[in-house]
GUKE-89681 format. One record per residue (C-alpha): residue number from 1; residue in one letter; x, y, z. Coordinates in nm, 3 decimals, decimal comma. Layout:
N
+-----+---+---------+---------+---------+
!   k ! r !      xx !      yy !      zz !
+-----+---+---------+---------+---------+
! NUM ! a !       X !       Y !       Z !
...
+-----+---+---------+---------+---------+
REM end
This chain:
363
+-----+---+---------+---------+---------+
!   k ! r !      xx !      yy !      zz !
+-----+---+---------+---------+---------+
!   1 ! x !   3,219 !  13,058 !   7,939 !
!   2 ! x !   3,554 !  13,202 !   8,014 !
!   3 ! x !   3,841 !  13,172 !   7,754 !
!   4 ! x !   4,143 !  12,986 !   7,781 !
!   5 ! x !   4,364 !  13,289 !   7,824 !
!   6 ! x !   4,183 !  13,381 !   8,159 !
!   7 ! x !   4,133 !  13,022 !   8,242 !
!   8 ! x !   4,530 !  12,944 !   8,210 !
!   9 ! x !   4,738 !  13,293 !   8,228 !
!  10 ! x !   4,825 !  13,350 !   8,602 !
!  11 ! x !   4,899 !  12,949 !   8,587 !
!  12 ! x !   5,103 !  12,916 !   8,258 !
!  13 ! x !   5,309 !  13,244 !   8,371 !
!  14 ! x !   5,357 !  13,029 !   8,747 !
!  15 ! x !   5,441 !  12,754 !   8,599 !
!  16 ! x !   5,717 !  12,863 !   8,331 !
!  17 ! x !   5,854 !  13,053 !   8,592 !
!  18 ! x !   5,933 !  12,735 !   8,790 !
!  19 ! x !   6,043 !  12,534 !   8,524 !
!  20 ! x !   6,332 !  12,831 !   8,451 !
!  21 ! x !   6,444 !  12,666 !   8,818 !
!  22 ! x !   6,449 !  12,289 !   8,721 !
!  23 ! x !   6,843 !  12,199 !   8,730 !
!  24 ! x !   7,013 !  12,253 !   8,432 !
!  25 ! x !   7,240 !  12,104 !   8,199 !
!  26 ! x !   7,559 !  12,218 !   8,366 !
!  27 ! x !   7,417 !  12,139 !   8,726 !
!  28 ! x !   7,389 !  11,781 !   8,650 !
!  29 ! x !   7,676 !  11,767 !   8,439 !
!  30 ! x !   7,936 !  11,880 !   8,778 !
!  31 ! x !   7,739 !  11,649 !   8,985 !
!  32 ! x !   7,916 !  11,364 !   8,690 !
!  33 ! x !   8,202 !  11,517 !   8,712 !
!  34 ! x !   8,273 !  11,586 !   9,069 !
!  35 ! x !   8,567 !  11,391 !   9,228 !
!  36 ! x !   8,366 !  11,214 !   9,513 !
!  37 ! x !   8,011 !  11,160 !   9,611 !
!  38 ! x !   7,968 !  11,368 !   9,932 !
!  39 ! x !   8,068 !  11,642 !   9,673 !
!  40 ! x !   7,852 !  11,533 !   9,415 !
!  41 ! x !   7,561 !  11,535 !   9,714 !
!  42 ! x !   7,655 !  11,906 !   9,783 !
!  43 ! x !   7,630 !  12,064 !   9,473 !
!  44 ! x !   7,272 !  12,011 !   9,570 !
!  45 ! x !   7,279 !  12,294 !   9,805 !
!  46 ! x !   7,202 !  12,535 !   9,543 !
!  47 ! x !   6,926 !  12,395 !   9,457 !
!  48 ! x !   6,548 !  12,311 !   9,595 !
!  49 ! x !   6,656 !  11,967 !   9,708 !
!  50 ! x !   6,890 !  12,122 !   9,981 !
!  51 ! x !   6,676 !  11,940 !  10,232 !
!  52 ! x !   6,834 !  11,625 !  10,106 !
!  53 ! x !   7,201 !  11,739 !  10,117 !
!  54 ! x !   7,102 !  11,754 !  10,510 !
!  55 ! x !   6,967 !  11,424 !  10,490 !
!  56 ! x !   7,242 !  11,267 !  10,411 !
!  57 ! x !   7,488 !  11,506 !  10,648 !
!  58 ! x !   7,248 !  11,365 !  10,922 !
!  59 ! x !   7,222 !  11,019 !  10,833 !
!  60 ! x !   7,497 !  10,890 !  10,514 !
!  61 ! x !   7,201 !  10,693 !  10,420 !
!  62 ! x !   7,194 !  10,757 !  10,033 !
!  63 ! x !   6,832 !  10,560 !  10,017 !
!  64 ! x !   6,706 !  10,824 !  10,330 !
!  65 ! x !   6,860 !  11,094 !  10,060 !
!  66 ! x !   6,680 !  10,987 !   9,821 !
!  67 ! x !   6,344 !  10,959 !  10,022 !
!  68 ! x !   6,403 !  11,365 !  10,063 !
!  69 ! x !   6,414 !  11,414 !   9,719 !
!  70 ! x !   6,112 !  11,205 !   9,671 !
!  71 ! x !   5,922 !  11,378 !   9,973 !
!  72 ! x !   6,070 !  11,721 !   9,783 !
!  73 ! x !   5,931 !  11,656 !   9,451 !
!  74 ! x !   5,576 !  11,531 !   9,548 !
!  75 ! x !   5,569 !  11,860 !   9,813 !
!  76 ! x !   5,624 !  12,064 !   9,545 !
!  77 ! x !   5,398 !  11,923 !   9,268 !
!  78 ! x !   5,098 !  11,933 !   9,468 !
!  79 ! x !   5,139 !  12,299 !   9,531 !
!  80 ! x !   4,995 !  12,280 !   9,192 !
!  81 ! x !   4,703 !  12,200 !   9,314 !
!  82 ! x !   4,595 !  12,553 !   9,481 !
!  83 ! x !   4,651 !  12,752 !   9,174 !
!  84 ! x !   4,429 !  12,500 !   8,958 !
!  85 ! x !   4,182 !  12,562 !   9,265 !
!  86 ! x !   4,191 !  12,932 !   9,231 !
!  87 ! x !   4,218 !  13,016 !   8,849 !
!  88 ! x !   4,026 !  12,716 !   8,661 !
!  89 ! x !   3,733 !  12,519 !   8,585 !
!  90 ! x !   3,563 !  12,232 !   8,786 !
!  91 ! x !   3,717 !  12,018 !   8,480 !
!  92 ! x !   4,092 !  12,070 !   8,478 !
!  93 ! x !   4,085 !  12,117 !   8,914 !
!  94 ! x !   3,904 !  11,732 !   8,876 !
!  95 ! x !   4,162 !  11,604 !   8,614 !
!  96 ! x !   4,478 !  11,814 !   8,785 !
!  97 ! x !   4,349 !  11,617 !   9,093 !
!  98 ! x !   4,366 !  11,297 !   8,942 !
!  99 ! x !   4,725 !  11,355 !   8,789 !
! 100 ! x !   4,845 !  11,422 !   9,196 !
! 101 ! x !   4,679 !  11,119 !   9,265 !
! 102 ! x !   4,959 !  10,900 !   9,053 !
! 103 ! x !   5,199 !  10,996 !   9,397 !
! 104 ! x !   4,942 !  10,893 !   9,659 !
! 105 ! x !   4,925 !  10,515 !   9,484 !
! 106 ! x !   5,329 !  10,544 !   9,439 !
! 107 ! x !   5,290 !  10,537 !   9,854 !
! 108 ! x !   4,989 !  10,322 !   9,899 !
! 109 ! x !   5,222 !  10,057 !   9,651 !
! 110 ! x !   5,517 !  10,092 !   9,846 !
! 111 ! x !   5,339 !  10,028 !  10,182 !
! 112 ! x !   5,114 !   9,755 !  10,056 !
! 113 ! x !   5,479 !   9,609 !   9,977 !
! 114 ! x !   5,570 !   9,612 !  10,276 !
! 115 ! x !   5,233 !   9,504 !  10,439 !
! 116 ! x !   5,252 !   9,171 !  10,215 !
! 117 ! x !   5,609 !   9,166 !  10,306 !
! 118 ! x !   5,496 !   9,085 !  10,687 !
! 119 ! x !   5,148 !   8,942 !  10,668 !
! 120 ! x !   5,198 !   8,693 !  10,351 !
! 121 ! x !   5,580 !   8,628 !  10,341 !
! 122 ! x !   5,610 !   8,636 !  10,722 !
! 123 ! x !   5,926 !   8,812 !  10,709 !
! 124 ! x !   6,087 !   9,132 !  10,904 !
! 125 ! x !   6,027 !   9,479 !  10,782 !
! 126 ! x !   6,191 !   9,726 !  11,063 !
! 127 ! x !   6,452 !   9,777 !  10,858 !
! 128 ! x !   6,288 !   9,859 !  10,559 !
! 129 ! x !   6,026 !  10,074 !  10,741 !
! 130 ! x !   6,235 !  10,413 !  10,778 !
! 131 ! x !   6,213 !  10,396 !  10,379 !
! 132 ! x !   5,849 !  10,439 !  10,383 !
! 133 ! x !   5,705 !  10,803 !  10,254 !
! 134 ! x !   5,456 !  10,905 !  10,526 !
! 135 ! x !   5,448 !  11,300 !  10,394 !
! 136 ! x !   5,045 !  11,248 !  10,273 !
! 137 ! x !   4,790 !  10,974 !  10,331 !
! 138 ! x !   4,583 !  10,800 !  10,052 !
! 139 ! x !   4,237 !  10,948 !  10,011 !
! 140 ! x !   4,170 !  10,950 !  10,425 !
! 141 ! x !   4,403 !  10,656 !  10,451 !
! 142 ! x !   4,716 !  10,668 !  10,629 !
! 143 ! x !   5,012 !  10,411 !  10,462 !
! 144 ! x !   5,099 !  10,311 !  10,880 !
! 145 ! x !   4,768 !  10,140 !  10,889 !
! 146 ! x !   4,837 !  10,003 !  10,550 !
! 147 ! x !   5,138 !   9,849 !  10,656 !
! 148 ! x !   5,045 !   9,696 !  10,921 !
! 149 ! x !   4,725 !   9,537 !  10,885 !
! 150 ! x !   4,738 !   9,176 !  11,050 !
! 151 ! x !   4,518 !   9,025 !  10,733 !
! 152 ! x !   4,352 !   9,083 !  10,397 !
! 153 ! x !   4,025 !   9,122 !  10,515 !
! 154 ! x !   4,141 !   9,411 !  10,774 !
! 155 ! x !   4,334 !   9,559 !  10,496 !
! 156 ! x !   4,033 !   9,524 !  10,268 !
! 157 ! x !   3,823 !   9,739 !  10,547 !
! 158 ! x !   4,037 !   9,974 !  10,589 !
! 159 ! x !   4,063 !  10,066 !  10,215 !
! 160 ! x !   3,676 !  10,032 !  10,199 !
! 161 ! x !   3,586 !  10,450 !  10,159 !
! 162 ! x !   3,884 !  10,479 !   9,878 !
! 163 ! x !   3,774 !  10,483 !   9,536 !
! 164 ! x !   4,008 !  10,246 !   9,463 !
! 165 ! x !   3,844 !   9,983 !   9,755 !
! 166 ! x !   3,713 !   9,759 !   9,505 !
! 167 ! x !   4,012 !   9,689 !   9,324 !
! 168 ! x !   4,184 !   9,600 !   9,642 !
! 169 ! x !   3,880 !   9,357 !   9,754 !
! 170 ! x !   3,889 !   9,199 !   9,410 !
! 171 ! x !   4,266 !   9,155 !   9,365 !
! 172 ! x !   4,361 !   9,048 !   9,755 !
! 173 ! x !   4,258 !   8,691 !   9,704 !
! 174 ! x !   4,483 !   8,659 !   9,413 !
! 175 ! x !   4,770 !   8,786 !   9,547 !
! 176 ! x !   4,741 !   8,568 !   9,856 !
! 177 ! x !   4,708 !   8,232 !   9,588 !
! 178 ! x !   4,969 !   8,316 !   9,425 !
! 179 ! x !   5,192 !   8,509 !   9,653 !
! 180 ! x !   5,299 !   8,770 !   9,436 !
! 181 ! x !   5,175 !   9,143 !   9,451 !
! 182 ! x !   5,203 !   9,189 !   9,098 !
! 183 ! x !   4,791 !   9,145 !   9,075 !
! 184 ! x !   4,709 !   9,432 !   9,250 !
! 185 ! x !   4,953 !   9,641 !   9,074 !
! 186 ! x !   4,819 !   9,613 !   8,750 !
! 187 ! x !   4,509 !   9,656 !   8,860 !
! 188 ! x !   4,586 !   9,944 !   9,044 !
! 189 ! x !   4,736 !  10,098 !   8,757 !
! 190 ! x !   4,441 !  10,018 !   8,523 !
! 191 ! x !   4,210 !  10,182 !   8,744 !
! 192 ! x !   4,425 !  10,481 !   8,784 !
! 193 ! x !   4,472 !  10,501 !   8,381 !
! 194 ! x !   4,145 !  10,440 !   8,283 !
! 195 ! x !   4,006 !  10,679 !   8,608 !
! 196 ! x !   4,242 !  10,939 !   8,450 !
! 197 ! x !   4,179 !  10,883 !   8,068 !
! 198 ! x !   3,762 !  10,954 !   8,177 !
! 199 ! x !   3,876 !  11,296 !   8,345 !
! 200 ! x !   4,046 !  11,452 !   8,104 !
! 201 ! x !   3,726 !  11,342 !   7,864 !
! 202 ! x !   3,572 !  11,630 !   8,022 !
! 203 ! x !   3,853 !  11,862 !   7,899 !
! 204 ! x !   3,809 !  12,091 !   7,651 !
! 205 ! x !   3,881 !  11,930 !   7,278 !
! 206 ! x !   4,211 !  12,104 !   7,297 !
! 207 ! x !   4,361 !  12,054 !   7,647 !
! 208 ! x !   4,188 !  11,709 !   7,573 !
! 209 ! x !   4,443 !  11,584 !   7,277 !
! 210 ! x !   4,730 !  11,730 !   7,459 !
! 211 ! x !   4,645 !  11,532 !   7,813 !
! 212 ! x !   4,580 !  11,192 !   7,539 !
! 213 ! x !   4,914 !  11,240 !   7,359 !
! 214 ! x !   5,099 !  11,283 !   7,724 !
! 215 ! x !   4,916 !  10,994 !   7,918 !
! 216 ! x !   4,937 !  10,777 !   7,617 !
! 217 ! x !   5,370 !  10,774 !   7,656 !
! 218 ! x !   5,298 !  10,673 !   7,987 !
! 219 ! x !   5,045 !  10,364 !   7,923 !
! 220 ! x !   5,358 !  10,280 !   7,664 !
! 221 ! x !   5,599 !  10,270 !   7,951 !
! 222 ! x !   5,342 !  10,085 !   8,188 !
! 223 ! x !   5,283 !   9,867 !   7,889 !
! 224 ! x !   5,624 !   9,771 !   7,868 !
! 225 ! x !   5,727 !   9,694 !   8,264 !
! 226 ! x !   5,403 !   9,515 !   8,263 !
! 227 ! x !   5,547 !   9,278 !   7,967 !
! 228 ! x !   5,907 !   9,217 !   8,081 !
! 229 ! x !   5,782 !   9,159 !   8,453 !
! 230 ! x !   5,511 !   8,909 !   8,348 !
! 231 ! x !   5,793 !   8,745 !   8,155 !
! 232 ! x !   6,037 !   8,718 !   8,452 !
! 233 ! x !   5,818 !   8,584 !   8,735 !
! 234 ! x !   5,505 !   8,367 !   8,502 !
! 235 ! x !   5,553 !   8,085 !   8,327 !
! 236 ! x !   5,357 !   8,079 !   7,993 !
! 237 ! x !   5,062 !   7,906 !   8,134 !
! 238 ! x !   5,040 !   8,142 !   8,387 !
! 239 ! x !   5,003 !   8,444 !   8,135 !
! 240 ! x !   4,736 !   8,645 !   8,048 !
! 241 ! x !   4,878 !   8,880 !   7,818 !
! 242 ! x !   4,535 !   9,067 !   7,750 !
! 243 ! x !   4,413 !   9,122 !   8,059 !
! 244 ! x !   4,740 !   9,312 !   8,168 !
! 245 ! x !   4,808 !   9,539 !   7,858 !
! 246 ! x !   4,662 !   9,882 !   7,874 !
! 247 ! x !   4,475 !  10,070 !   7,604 !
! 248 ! x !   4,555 !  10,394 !   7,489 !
! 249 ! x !   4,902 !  10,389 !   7,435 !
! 250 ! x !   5,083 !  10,662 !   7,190 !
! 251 ! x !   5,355 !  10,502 !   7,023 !
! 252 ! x !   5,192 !  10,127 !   7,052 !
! 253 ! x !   4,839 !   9,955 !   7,128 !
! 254 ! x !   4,817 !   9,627 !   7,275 !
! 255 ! x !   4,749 !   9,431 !   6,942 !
! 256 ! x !   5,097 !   9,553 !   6,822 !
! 257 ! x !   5,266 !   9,464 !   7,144 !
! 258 ! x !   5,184 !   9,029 !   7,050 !
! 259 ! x !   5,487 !   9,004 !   6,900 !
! 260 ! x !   5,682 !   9,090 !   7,172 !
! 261 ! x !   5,458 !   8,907 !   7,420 !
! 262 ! x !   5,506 !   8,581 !   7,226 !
! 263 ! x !   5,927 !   8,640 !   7,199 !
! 264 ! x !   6,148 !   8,467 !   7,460 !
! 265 ! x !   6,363 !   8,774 !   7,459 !
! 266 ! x !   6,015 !   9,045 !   7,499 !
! 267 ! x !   6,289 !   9,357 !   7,616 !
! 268 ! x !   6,484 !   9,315 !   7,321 !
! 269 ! x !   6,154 !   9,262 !   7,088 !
! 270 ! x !   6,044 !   9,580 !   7,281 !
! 271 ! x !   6,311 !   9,763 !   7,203 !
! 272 ! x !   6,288 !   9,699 !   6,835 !
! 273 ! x !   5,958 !   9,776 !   6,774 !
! 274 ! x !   5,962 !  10,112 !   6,986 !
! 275 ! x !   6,294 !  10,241 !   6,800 !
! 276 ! x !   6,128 !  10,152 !   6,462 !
! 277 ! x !   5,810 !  10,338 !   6,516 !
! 278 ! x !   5,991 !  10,628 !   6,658 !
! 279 ! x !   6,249 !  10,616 !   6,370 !
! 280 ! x !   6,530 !  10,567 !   6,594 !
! 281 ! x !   6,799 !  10,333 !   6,510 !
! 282 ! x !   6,808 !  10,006 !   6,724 !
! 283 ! x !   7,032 !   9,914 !   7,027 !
! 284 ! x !   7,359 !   9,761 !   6,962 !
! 285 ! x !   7,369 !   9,407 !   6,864 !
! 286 ! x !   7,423 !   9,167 !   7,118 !
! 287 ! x !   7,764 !   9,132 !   7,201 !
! 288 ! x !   7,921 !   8,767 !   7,159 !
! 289 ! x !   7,983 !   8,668 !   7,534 !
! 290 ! x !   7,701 !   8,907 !   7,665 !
! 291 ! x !   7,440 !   8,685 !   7,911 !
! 292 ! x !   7,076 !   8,729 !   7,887 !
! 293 ! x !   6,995 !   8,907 !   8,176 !
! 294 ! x !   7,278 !   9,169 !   8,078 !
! 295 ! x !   7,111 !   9,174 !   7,729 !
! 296 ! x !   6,736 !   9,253 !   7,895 !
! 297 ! x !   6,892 !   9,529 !   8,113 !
! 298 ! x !   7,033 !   9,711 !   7,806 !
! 299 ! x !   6,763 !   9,662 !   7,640 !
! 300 ! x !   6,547 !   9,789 !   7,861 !
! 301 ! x !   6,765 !  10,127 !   7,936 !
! 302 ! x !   6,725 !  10,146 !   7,568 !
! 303 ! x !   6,373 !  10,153 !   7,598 !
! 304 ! x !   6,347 !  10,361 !   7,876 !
! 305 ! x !   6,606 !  10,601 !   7,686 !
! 306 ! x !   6,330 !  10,631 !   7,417 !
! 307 ! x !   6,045 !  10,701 !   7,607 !
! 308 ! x !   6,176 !  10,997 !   7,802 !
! 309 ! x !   6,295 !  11,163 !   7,460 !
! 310 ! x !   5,944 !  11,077 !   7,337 !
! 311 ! x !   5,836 !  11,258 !   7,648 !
! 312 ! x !   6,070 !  11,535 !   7,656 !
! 313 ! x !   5,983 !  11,588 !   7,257 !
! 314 ! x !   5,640 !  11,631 !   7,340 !
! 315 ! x !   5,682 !  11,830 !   7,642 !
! 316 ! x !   5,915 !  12,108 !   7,453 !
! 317 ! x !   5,625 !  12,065 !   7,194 !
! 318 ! x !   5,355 !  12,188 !   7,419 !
! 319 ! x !   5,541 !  12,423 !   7,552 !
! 320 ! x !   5,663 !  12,570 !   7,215 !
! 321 ! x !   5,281 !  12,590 !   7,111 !
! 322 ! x !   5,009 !  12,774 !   7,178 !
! 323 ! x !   5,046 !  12,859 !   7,608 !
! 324 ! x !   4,747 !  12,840 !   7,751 !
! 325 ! x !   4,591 !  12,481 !   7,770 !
! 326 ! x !   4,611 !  12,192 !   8,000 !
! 327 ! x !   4,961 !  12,128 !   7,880 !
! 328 ! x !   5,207 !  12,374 !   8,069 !
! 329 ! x !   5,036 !  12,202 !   8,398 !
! 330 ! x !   5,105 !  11,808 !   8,213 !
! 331 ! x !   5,471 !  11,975 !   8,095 !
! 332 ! x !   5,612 !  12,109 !   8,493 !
! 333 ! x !   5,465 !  11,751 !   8,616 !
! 334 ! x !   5,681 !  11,556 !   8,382 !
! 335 ! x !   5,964 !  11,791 !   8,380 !
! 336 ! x !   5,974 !  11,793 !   8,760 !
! 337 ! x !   5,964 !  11,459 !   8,770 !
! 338 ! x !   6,226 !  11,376 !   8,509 !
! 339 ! x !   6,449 !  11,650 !   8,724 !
! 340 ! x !   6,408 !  11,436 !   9,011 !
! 341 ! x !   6,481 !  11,105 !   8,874 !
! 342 ! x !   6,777 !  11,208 !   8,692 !
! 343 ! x !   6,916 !  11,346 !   9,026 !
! 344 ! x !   6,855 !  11,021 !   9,209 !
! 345 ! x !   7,040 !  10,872 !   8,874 !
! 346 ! x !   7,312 !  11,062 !   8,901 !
! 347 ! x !   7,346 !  11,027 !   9,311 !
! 348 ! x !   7,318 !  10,664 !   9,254 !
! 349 ! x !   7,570 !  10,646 !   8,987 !
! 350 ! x !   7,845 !  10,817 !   9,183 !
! 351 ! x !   7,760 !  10,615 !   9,509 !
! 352 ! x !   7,873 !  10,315 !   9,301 !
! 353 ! x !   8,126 !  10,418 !   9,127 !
! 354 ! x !   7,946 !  10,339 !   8,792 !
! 355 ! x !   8,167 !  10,469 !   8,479 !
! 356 ! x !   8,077 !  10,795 !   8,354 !
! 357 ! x !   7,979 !  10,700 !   8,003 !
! 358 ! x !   7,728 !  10,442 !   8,121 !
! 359 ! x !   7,617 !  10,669 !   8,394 !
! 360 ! x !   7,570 !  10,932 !   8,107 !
! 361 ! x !   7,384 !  10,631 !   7,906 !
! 362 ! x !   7,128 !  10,645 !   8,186 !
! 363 ! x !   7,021 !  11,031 !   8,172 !
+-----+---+---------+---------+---------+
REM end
């Protein structure tokens, strides 16, 4: 059986090397500061999402920007995937391969939006279809024939080799009753999770509790959009609290999320019982003229604010420890993507003029 160090070496040293290259500090602190947003866009040029800075030359379409950065970031994560094939075990290329997958269903989601857009709703998508990722297809299936499949059961056969075709089969007929997507997306998810959770079973017991302790903050965050979105668009009767939550997360299980499921205000409830188990001092109090809806969107920046410092903790924690385990590979995917989504932030920010401390609140 070959040892960790020549399992992981030529990978951890790849790795580290590109995440010296994720933007810096200073990098995304002139993009705040610069005077306008075309110069904001430019201090991009620099780095690996140059592509997008001609995006936007070509276009001034900040959404077609941000579709390069997103097309950038997945391009560059899967290139992951031929060093795993190379330099490790049938166990970490399987669960490496499953991590990828996460971007394939972030496409298959956006075009099934769009497909239910035109085939349930009835309504126009041309002008949301330039918007669509087409860069990979989703195990064998391409998102164009996603998107426009003329009903459920032709998008049901189409999806019928995926591994994910009987979720789709068994979820379709709800989401046609009750005209909302959000059935399929759970389900989605909890086949993805629980899919991923069984693959890195097969780690070893090491690379095992590192890939737990790192999927777990992301069933937390799942956890909590699941909660505040079943909140905005079901009435009570039309919950079903435990059929949605997710086992397995780190910093809460599903019997400790009731309380917040139960509250009329679940974001705020949310964000209380995440910053007490993390030991972080609550949100601000509710300000005296401040509407609901205001108070659910701080309090859910709050949250989200916590989870990628729980994230960022444990990724500087793995990569602080001992370097060759499943963990460098789990640290550049989350860094990578954190890098991306705090350029978008930032882009999106200065596009609308948002203030600098609350665009600062946001990182």
């Amino acid at each position: 059986m070959s040892s960790s160090v020549s399992i992981y070496a030529f990978l951890n040293a790849k790795l580290r090397a590109r995440i010296s290259t994720i933007i810096p500090e200073e990098t995304i602190r002139q993009m705040i500061e610069a005077r306008s947003f075309e110069e904001t866009v430019h201090i991009l040029n620099s780095s690996i999402y140059a592509p997008a800075v001609k995006a936007y030359e070509q276009t001034g379409d900040l959404l077609m920007t941000e579709l390069e950065i997103e097309h950038i970031q997945q391009s560059t994560l899967r290139e992951t995937s031929r060093y795993t094939q190379q330099f490790t075990n049938p166990a970490i290329i399987s669960f490496t391969s499953m991590v990828l997958l996460r971007f394939d269903l972030v496409n298959l989601k956006n075009a099934l939006r769009l497909w239910y857009e035109r085939a349930i709703r009835g309504c126009s998508i041309e002008e949301k279809l330039p918007y669509l990722l087409r860069s990979t297809g989703v195990q064998g299936l391409s998102v164009e024939s996603v998107v426009n499949a003329v009903s459920s059961d032709e998008l049901i056969a189409l999806t019928m080799n995926a591994a994910f075709a009987p979720i789709i089969e068994n979820a379709l007929p709800l989401v046609v009753k009750e005209r909302s997507l959000f059935p399929l997306e759970i389900a989605l998810d909890r086949w993805y999770y629980e899919t991923l959770k069984s693959s890195a079973a097969n780690l070893s017991s090491r690379d095992r509790a590192i890939a737990e302790r790192l999927i777990g903050i992301e069933i937390d965050a799942i956890n909590v959009n699941w909660i505040v979105r079943r909140h905005a668009f079901y009435t009570d009767g039309e919950k079903d609290h435990e059929a949605t939550l997710l086992a397995g997360g780190l910093i809460a299980n599903p019997g400790i999320l009731e309380k917040a499921l139960s509250s009329n205000q679940p974001a705020r409830q949310l964000a209380q019982l995440f910053g007490e188990r993390m030991g972080i001092p609550s949100e601000a109090p509710k300000e005296e003229k401040e509407s609901h809806t205001g108070q659910t969107a701080r309090s859910l920046a709050f949250l989200e604010t916590l989870l990628q410092q729980q994230l960022l903790y444990e990724c500087r924690r793995v990569l602080g420890g001992y370097p060759f385990t499943i963990g460098v590979v789990l640290a550049y995917f989350a860094l990578k993507q954190q890098e991306a989504r705090r350029v978008i932030t930032v882009l999106n920010g200065k596009y609308y003029e948002i203030a600098t401390h609350r665009l600062e609140a946001l990182l």
